[in-house]
C-alpha positions as CSV (number, residue, x, y, z in Angstrom):
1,X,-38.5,-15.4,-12.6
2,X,-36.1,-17.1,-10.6
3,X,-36.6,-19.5,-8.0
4,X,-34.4,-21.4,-5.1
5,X,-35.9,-24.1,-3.5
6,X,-34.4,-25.3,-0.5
7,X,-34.7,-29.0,-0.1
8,X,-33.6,-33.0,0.3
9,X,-31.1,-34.4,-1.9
10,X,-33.3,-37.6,-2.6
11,X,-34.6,-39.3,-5.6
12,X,-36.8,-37.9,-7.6
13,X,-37.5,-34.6,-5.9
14,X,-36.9,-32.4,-8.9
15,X,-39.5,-34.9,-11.3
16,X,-41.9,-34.0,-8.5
17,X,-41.3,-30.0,-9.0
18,X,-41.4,-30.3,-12.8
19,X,-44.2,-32.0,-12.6
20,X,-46.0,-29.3,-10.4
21,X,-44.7,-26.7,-12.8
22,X,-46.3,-28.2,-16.0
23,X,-49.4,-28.7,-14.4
24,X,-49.5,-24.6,-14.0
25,X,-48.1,-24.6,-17.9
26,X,-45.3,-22.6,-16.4
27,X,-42.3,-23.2,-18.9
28,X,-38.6,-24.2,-16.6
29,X,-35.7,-22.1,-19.4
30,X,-32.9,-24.2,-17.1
31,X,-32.1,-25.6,-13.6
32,X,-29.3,-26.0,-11.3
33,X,-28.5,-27.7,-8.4
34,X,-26.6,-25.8,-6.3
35,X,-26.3,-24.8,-2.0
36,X,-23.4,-25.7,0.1
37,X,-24.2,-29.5,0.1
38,X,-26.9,-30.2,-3.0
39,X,-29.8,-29.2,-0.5
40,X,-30.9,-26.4,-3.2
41,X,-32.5,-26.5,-6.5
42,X,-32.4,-23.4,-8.7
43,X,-34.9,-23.0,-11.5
44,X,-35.4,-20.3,-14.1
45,X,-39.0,-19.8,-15.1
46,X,-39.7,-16.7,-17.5
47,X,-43.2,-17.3,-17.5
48,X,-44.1,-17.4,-14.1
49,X,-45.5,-14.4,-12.6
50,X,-45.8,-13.6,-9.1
51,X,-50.0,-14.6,-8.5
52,X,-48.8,-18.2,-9.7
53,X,-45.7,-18.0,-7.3
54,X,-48.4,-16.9,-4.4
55,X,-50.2,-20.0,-5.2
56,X,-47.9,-22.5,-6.2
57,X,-45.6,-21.8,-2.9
58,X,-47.8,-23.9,-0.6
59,X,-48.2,-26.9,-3.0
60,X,-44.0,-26.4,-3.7
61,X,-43.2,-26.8,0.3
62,X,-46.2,-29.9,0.5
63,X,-43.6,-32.2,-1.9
64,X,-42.0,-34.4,0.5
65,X,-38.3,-33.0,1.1
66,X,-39.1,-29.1,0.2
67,X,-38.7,-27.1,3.3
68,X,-38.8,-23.6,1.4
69,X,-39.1,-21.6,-1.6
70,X,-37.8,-18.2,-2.4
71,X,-37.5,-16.1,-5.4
72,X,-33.6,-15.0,-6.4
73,X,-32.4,-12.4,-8.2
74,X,-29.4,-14.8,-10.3
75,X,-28.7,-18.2,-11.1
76,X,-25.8,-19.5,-9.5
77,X,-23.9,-19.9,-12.6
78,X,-25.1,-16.1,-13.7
79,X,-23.2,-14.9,-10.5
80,X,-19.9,-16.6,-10.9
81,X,-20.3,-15.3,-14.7
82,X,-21.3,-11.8,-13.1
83,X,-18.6,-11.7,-10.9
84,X,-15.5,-13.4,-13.1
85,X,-16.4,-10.8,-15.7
86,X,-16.0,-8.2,-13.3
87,X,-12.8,-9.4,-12.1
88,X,-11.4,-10.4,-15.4
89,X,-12.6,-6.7,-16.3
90,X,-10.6,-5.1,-13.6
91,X,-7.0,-6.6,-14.5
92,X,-4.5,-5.0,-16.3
93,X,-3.2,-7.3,-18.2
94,X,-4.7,-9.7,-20.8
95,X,-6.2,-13.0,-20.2
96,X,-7.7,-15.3,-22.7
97,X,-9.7,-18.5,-23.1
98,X,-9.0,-20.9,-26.0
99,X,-10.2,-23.8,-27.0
100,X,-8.2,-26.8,-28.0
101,X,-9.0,-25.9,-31.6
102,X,-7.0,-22.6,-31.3
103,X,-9.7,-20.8,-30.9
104,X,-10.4,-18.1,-28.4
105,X,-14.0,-18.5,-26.5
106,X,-13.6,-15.4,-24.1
107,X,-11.4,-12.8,-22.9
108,X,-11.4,-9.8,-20.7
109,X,-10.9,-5.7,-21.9
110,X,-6.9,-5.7,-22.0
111,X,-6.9,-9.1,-24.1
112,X,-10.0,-7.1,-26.7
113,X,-7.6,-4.5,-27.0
114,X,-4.4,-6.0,-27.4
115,X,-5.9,-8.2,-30.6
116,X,-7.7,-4.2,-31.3
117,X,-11.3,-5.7,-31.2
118,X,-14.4,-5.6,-28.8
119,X,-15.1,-8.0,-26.0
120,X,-18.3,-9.2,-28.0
121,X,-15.9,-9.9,-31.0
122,X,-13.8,-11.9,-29.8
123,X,-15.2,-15.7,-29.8
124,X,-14.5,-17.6,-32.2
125,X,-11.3,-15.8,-33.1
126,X,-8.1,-18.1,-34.2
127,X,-5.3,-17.5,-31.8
128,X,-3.0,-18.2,-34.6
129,X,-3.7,-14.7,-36.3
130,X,-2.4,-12.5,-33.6
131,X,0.6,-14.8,-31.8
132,X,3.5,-15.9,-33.9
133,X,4.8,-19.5,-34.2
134,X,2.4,-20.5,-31.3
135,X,0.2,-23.3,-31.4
136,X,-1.4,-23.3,-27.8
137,X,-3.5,-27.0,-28.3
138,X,-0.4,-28.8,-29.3
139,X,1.7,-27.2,-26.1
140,X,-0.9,-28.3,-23.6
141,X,-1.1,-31.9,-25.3
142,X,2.0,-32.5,-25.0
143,X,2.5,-30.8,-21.3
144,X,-0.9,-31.1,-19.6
145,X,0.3,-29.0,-16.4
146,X,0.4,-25.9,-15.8
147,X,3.4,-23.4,-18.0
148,X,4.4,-20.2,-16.5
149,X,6.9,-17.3,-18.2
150,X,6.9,-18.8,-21.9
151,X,8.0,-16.0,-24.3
152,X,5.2,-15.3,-26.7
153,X,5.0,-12.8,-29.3
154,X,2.0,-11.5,-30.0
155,X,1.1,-8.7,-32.5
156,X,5.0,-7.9,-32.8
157,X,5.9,-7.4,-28.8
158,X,7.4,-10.1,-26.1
159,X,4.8,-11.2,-23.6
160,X,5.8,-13.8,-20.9
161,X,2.8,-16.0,-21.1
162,X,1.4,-18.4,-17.9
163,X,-1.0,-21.2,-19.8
164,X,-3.3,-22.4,-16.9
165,X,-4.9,-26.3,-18.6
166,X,-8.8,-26.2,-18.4
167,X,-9.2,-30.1,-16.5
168,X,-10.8,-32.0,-14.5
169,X,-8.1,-33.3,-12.1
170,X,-7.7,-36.8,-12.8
171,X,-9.4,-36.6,-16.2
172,X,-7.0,-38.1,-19.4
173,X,-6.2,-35.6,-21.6
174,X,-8.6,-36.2,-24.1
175,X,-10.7,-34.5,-22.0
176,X,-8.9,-31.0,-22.4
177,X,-10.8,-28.5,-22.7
178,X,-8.7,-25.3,-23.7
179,X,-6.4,-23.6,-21.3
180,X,-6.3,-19.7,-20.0
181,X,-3.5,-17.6,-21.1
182,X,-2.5,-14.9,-19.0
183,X,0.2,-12.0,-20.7
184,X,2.5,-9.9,-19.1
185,X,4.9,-7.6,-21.1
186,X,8.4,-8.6,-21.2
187,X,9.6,-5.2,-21.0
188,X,7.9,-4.4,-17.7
189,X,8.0,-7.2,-15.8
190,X,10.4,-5.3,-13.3
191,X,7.8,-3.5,-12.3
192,X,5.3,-5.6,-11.6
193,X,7.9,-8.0,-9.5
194,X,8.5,-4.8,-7.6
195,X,4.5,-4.2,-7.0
196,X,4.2,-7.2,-5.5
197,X,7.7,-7.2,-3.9
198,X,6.2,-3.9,-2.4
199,X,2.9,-5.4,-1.3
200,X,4.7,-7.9,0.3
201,X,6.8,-5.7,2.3
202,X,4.7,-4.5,5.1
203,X,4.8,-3.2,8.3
204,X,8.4,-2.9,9.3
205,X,10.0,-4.7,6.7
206,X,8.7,-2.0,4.9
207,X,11.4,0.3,6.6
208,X,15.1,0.5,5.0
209,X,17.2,0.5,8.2
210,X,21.0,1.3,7.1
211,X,20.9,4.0,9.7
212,X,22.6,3.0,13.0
213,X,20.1,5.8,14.3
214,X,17.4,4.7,12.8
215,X,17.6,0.9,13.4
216,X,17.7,1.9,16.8
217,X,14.8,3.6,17.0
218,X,12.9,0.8,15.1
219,X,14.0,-1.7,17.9
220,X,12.0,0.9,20.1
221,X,9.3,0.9,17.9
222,X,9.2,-2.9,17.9
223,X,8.9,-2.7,21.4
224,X,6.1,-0.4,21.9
225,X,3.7,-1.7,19.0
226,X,2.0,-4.4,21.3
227,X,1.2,-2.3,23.7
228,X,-2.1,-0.9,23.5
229,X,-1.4,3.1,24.6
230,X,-2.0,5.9,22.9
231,X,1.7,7.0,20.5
232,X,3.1,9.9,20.0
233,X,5.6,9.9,16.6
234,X,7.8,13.0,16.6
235,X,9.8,14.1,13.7
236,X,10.7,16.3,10.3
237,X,8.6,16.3,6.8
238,X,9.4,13.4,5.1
239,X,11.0,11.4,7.6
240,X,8.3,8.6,7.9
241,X,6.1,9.5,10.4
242,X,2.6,7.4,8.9
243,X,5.3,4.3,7.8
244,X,6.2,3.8,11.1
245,X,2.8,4.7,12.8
246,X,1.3,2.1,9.9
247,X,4.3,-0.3,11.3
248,X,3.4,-0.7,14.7
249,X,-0.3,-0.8,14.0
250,X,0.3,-3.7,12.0
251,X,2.5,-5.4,14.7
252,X,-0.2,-4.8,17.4
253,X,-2.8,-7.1,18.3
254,X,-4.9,-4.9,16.5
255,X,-3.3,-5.8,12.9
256,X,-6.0,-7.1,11.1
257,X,-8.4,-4.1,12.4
258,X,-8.6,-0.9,10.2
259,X,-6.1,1.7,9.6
260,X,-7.2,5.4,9.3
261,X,-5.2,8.5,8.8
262,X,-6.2,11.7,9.3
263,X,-3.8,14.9,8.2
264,X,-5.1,17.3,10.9
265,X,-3.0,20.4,8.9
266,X,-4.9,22.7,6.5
267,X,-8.3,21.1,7.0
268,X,-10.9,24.0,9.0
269,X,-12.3,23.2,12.0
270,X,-15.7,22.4,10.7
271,X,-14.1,19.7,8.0
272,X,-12.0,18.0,10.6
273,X,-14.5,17.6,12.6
274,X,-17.3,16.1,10.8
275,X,-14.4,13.8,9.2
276,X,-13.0,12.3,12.4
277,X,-16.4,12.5,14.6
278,X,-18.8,12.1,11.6
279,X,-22.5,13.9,11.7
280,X,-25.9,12.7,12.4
281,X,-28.8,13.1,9.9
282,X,-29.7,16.7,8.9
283,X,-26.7,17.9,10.7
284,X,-26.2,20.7,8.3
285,X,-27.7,22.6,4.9
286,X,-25.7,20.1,2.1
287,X,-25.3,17.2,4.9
288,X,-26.6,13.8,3.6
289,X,-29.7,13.2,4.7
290,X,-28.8,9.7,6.6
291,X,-25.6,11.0,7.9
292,X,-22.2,10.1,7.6
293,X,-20.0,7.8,9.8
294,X,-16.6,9.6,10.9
295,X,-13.2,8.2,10.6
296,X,-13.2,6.9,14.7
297,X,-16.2,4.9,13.6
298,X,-15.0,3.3,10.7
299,X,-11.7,2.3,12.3
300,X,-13.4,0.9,15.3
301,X,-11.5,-1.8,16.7
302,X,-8.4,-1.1,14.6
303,X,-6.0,1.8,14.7
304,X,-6.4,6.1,14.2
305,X,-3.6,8.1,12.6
306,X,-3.5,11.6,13.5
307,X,-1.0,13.3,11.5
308,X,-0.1,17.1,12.7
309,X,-2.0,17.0,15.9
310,X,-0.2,20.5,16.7
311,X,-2.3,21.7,14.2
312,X,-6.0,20.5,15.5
313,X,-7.9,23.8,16.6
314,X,-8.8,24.0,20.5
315,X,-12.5,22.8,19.7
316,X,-11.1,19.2,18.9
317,X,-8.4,19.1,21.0
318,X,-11.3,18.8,24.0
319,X,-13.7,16.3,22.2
320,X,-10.2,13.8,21.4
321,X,-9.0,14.1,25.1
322,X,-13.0,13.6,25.9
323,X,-12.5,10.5,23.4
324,X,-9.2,9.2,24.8
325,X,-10.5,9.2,28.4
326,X,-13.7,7.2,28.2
327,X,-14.1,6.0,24.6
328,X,-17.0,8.5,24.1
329,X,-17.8,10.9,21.9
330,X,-21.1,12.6,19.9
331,X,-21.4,13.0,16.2
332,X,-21.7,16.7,14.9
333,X,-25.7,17.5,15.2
334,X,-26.6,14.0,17.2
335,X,-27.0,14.1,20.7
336,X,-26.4,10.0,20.8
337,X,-23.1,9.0,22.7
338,X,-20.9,7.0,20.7
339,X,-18.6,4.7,22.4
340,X,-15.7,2.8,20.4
341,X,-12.6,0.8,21.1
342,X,-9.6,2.4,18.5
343,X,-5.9,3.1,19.5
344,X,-4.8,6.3,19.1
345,X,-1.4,7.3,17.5
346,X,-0.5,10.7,16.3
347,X,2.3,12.6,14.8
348,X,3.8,16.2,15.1
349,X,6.5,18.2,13.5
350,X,6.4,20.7,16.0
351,X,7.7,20.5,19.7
352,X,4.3,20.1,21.7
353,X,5.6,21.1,25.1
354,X,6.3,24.3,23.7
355,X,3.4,25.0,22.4
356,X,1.6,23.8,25.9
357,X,3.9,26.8,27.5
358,X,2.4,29.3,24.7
359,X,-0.6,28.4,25.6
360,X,-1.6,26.7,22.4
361,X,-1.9,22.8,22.9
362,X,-3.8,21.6,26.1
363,X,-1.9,20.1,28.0
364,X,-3.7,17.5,29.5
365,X,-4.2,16.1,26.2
366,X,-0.6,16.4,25.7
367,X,0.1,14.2,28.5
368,X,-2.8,12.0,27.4
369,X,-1.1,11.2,24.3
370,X,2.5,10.9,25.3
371,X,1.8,7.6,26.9
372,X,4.8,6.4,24.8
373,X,6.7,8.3,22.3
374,X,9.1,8.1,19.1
375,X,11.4,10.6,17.7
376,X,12.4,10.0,14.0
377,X,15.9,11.6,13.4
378,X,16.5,13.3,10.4
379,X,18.2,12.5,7.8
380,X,21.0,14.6,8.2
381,X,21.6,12.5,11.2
382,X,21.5,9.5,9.3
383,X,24.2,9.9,6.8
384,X,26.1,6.5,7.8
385,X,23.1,4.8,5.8
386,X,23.0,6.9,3.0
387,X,24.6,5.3,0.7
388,X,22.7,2.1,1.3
389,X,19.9,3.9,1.2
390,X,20.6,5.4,-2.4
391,X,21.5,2.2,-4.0
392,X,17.9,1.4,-2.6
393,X,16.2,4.1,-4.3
394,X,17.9,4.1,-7.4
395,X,17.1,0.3,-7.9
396,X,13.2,1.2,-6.4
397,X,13.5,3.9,-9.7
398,X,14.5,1.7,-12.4
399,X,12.0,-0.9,-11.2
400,X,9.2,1.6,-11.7
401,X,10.3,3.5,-14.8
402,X,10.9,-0.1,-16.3
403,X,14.6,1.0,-17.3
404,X,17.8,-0.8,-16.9
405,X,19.8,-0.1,-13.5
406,X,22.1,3.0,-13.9
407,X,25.6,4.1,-11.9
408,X,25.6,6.7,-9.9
409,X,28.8,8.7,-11.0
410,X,31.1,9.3,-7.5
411,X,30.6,13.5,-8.3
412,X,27.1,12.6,-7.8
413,X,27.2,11.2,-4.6
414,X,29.0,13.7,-3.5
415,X,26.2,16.1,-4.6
416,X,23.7,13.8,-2.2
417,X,26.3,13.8,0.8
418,X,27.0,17.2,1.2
419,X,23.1,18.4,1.0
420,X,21.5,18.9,4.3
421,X,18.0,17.3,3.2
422,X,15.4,19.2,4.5
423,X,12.5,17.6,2.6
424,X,14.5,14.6,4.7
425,X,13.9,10.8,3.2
426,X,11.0,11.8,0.7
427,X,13.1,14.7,-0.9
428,X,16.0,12.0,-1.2
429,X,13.4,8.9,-3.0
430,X,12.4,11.8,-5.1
431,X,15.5,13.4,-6.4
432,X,16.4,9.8,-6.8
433,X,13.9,8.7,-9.1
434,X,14.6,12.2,-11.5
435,X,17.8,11.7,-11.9
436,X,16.6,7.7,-12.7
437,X,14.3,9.3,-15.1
438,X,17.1,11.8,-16.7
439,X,19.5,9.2,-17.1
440,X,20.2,7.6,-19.8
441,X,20.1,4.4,-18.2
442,X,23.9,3.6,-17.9
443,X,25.0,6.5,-15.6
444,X,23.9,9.4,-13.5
445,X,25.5,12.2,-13.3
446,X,26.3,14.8,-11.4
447,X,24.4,17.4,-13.0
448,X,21.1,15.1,-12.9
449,X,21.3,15.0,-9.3
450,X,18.8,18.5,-8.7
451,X,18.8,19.7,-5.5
452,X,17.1,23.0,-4.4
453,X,19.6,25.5,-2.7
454,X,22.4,23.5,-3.5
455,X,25.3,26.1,-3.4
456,X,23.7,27.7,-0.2
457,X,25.6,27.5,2.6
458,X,25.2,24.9,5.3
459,X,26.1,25.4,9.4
460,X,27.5,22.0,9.5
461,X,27.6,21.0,5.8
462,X,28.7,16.8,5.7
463,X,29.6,17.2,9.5
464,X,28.9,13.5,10.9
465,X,26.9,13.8,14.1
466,X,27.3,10.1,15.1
467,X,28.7,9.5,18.6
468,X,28.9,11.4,21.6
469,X,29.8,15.2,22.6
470,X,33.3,14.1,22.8
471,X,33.6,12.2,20.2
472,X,31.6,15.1,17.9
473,X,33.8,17.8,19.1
474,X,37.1,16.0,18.6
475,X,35.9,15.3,15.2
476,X,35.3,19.1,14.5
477,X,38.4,20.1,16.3
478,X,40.4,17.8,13.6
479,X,38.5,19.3,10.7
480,X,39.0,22.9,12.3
481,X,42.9,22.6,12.1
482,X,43.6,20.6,8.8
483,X,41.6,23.5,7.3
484,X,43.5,26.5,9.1
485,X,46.9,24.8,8.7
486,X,47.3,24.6,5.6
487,X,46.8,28.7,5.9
488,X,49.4,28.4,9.3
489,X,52.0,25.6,9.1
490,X,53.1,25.7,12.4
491,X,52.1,25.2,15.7
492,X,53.3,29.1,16.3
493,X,51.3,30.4,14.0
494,X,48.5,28.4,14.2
495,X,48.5,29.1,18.0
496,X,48.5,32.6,17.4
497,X,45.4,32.5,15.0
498,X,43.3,30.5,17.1
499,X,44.3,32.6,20.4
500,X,46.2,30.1,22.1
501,X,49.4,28.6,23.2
502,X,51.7,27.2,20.6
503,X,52.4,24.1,23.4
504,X,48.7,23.3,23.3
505,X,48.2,23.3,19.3
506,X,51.3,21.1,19.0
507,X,50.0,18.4,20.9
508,X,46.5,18.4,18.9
509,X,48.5,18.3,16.0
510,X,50.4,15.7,16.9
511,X,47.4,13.5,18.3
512,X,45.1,13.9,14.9
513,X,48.9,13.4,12.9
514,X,48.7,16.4,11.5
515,X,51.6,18.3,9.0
516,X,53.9,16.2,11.4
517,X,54.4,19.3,13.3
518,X,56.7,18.7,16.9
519,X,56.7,22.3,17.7
């Protein structure tokens, strides 16, 4: 048994508990002091039972300075074992203790299985058997701070090695303990730099903006994350819709809060509801028999993301409006009123007015959640940051597949140009990181670039649509007759295909300069 006395930090105090404990005979295996300022004594006594502990408590809290005595499930020093053995068990990569004889006193799973032995074989084990040219003691002798990326090879592979000194700060180094190495393969260090580079990239940093069009609308986004209305994100497959929702919710007051998405497409009626609203106990044959808290509840205070809300059945359209109009709402089965404070913001592919005029969105809700609104362009629109955008991926790619950075071949980008995306920013990241993958790490080529429907034909194919009617139509007009005058070189003829004057088409020849035609 385990006991925690909570007490003074005078004098003397624990010879007055030991002494209590051997006049029961009960045996003390170890102590430890321990508490946020000394004010608790720990003690591990096997042979205590819980009768003695009945009678013993009163004389325990009659010493002068004890004010209580509890039983505990773990030492102090068992539950920072406990829990550094759980996190040391849940890394990746290996980590190591060794002792300034060379000698390794502990190491997590990765490290057992690098050296190809169990955790409980490892003590005791020379580091010099497994890492070549390497005599850890001598390095932290003659260093006595901290080492980070040393190349180390160990078992035959490059490992970038950080070698952590285990000392007391001020201590000389005669007191050294050992030191903890920590390995990271050499070979795919890129892709743990990108990880983290990815982790730290949040919110809407998070976003590649090349696009004119889309840095525009991220200004509006920017604008409209503070302000705590429901947000309605409108926009194509693939073009971002949770990013940015994810974005703004992390801009808003209510960053820190929870984030919850729901994907209200697919799901039937029953499942969407009992995962948004949650059910009360006994709700249902094969419902949990304490209930189960929906995802409104477990984002309370934070942010809900609704993605297709076009698709929510009728049923749930009322109990969200219900929800977005006084914060209330009842579990599936409970009659208890739940009230909550969460922001909504939802997503559609689909024009919501429209389906209000057929009768198949409510639109009172629709108003309720239009408060403010976002439309992502596609990006068919956004081909003035493609290639931006592509140089992005393709370095994301590499980075991931741990390869070295390829070329894309200028056939290639042609390939990705002329496509009209439908899959939109997604299909782009992923075509991307194929033709990464096909590669063979110097170049990619045209034929690595696979695109579904490639050869179909497309109404605008590459036709920019940046600018204004004017601007677009003159643009067209241009591309219109360069293509039909190289069939009809001369203003005559080309007036006569096209149905008008020969007067008119020499003068739109002559502004675009083309064929140097006077008439």
């Amino acid at each position: 048994m385990r006991l925690k006395v909570h007490c003074q930090n005078r004098v003397g105090i624990l010879r007055d508990m030991l002494n209590l404990l051997v006049d029961y005979g009960v045996n003390v295996a170890r102590g430890e002091v321990g508490g946020e300022q000394g004010n608790a004594i720990y003690l591990n006594c096997p042979n205590l039972f819980n009768l003695q502990l009945q009678s013993l408590r009163p004389r325990f809290e009659a010493i002068p300075g004890v004010f209580s005595v509890q039983r505990v499930g773990l030492m102090p020093s068992e539950r920072r074992a406990l829990e550094l053995n759980a996190l040391l068990g849940a890394l990746e990569f290996p980590v190591l203790s060794v002792d300034m004889a060379g000698q390794i006193v502990a190491a997590n799973r990765a490290a057992a299985q690098l050296l190809g032995v169990r955790v409980d074989e490892v003590p005791g084990i020379a580091l010099s058997r497994y890492a070549e040219d390497f005599d850890l003691p001598a390095l932290v002798r003659a260093n006595k701070a901290r080492i980070n990326g040393l190349r180390v090879k160990v078992k035959g592979d490059v490992y970038l090695a950080d070698i952590a000194p285990l000392q007391s700060e001020g201590e000389e180094s005669e007191a050294l303990a050992g030191a903890v190495l920590t390995l990271q393969r050499a070979d795919r260090i890129g892709e743990h730099i990108y990880n983290v580079r990815r982790q730290e990239l949040r919110g809407f940093d998070s976003i590649f903006q090349s696009s004119k069009v889309l840095a525009a609308v991220v200004r509006e986004a920017r604008r409209m994350a503070p302000l705590d209305a429901p947000l309605l994100i409108e926009g194509e497959t693939g073009t971002g819709k949770e990013l940015l929702a994810r974005a703004c919710h992390l801009a808003s007051p209510r960053g820190k809060a929870p984030f919850m998405a729901l994907n209200c497409a697919g799901l039937p009626e029953s499942m969407a509801e009992t995962e948004l609203f949650g059910y009360g106990p006994g709700a249902f044959e094969g419902a949990r028999p304490e209930g189960k808290l929906g995802l409104l509840e477990l984002t309370a205070g934070g942010t809900l993301f609704l993605d297709s809300v076009g698709e929510m059945s009728p049923r749930l359209q009322g109990k969200l409006l219900r929800f977005l109009q006084d914060g209330g709402f009842r579990r599936v089965g409970s009659d208890e009123e739940v009230h909550l404070d969460v922001r909504v913001i939802c997503s559609t592919q689909q024009d919501l007015s429209e389906l209000c005029a057929r009768g198949e969105f409510r639109r009172d809700l629709y108003h309720r959640l239009n408060v403010l609104s976002l439309h992502i362009p596609p990006l068919r629109e956004c081909l003035d940051g493609l290639d931006a955008l592509v140089v992005h991926f393709i370095d994301q790619a590499s980075r991931q597949i741990g390869c070295p950075l390829p070329q894309l071949a200028p056939r290639a980008l042609e390939r990705l140009r002329h496509y009209q995306w439908p899959g939109n920013v997604r299909q782009l990241e992923n075509v991307l990181f194929q033709a990464v993958s096909l590669s063979d790490g110097k170049l990619i080529k045209p034929e690595q670039i696979r695109l579904p429907d490639y050869d179909a034909p497309q109404p605008l194919g590459a036709f920019s649509l940046d600018g204004g009617l004017e601007q677009i139509v003159g643009r067209f007009e241009k591309v219109v007759l360069e293509t039909l005058y190289r069939e009809h070189p001369s203003s005559r003829l080309l007036g006569k295909r096209l149905g008008v004057s020969h007067t008119t088409i020499a003068n739109k020849l002559r502004m675009y300069g083309i064929g140097g035609e006077k008439g």
